[in-house]
N, C-alpha and C positions, 0 to 999 in steps of 0.2 A: 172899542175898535176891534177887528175881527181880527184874529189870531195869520200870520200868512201860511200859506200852503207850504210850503217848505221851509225850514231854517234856513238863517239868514247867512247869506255869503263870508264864510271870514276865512284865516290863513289858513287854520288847521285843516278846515273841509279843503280846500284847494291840497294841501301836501298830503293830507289822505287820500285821497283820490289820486293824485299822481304819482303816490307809493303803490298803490295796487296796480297800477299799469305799471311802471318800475318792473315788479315784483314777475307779475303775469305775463308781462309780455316784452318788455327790454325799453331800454333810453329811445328808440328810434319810435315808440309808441305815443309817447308824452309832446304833444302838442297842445296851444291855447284855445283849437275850435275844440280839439277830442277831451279837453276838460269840462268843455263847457257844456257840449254833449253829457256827458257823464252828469254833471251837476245839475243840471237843469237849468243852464241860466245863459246868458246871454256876453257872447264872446269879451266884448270891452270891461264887462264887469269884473271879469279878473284882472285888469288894469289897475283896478281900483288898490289893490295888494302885492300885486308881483309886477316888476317891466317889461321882465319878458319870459321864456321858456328857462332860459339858463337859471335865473332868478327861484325857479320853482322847484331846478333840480338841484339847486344849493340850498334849500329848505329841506328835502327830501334826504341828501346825502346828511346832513347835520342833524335830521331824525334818529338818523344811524348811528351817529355818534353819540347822541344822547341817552343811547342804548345800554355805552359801556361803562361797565363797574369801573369808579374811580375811586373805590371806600379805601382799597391799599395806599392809597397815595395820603391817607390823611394822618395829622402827625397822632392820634391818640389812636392807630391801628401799627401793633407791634410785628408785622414785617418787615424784615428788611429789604434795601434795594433790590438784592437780589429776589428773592422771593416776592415782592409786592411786583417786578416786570414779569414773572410768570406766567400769577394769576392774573394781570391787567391784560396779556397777552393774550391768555385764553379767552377772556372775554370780550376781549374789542373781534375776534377770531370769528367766535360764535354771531358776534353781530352783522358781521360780514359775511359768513355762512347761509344765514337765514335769507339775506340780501345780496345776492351777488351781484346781480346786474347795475347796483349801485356805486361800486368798486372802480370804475376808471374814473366816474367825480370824484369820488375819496382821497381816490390815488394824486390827483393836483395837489394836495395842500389843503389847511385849512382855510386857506384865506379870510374872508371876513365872520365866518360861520361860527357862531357861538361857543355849540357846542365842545366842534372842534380845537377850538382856542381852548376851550377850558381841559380836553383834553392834554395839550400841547405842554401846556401851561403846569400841567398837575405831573406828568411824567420829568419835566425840566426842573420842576421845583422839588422832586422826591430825589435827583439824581443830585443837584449842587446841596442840597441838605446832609444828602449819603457822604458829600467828598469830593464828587468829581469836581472839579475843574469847569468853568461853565464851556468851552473849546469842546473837553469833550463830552460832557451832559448834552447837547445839541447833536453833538454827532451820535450820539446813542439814541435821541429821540426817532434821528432820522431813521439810521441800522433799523431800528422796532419797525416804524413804517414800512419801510420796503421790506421786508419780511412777513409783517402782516399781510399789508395788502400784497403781495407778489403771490403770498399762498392763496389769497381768494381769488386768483383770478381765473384760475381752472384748475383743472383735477387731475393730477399724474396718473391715477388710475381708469379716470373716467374717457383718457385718450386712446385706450387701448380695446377693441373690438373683444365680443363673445362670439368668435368665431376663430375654434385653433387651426383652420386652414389657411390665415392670413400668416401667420408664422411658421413657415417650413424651415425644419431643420436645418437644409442646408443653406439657408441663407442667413437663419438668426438660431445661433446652435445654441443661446443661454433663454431663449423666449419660448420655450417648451408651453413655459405653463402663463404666461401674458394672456390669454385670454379668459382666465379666471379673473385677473386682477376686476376687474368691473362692477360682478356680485360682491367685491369684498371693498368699495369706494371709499368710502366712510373712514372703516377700519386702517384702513392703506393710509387715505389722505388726514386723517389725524393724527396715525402712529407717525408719520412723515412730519408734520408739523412739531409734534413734540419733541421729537429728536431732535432737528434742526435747532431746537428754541431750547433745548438743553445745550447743546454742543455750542449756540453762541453766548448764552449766561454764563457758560463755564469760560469761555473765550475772556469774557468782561473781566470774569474774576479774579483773572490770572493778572491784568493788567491794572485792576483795584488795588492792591497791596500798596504803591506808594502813596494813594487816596486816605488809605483806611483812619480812622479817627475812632477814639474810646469809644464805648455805647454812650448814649445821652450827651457825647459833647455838640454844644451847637458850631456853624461856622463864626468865624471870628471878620470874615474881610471876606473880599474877593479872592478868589484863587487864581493861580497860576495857569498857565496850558501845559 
């Protein structure tokens, strides 16, 4: 039997394809005829795999998530809480970074999405192992969340014009220099992230002390709030 012209329609080609639109050109790009266009294949066929368009961009959001390093959360990796939310920070950060326009799916929740879950799942179960409290282990999860994604959703520095005649002195007498900020995005929106995400780990930590538990002890029960 002859080989077919194209490989054969499955998930992955469908979420790859709708990650490079994602990626290239924003959510409002990703429809089921502009997939089907792209893949060569005939509109109902993606039927076959997905129900609908939402269906595709919750494949595509849980890509993202599958992205992020979750080795600190594992119990034979010797960080601790605090330092394993750092670097899991950074890099759920970075995967958001690369993918922006994926960011307001993200931002709902994980709902049924795999990945996402297992994310969820591996920060909750690294925070009640630490000590907390499952009350506030959840609410920590959240705090992470809305800090991650609230920083990918645009750029503090990238809102401000390369043009210093938009800031006249007499109107904004400390935005002299605001329109530098733009060449230096990156620099600015990372140094901002970092700070933020030290000044709230230090925040935890302060509030960690009635938590805190020998090294190597396990929990014994349920905790308290």
């Amino acid at each position: 039997m002859a080989r077919p012209r194209k490989p054969l329609l499955s998930r992955d080609r469908i979420v790859g394809a709708a990650s490079a639109l994602v990626d290239s050109e924003g959510l409002d790009a990703v429809s089921t005829r502009r997939l089907a266009a792209v893949l060569g294949v005939s509109g109902p066929s993606l039927y076959n795999h997905f129900r609908n368009k939402e269906e595709i961009l919750d494949a595509v959001a849980d890509a993202v998530s599958a992205q992020v390093d979750l080795s600190m959360f594992e119990e034979s990796d010797p960080r601790d809480w605090r330092e394993a939310l750092h670097d899991w920070a950074l890099s759920y950060r970075a995967a958001l970074a690369a993918h922006p326009h994926i960011v307001p799916v993200l931002a709902r929740g994980p709902g049924r999405r795999p990945a996402g879950l297992r994310v969820a799942d591996a920060v909750f179960g690294a925070m009640t192992g630490a000590g907390w409290p499952p009350a506030q282990a959840t609410r920590i999860g959240a705090l992470m969340r809305y800090f991650i994604t609230g920083s990918a959703l645009g750029s503090f520095a990238g809102g401000f014009v390369d043009d210093e005649t938009a800031y006249d002195p007499a109107d904004y007498p400390h935005l002299g220099q605001a329109h530098l900020l733009a060449d230096h995005r990156r620099q600015v929106d990372e140094g901002a992230f970092e700070t933020g995400l030290r000044a709230l780990l230090d925040g935890l930590a302060i509030q960690y002390g009635p938590y805190a538990r020998p090294a190597g002890e396990r929990p014994s029960g349920p905790a308290a709030d």
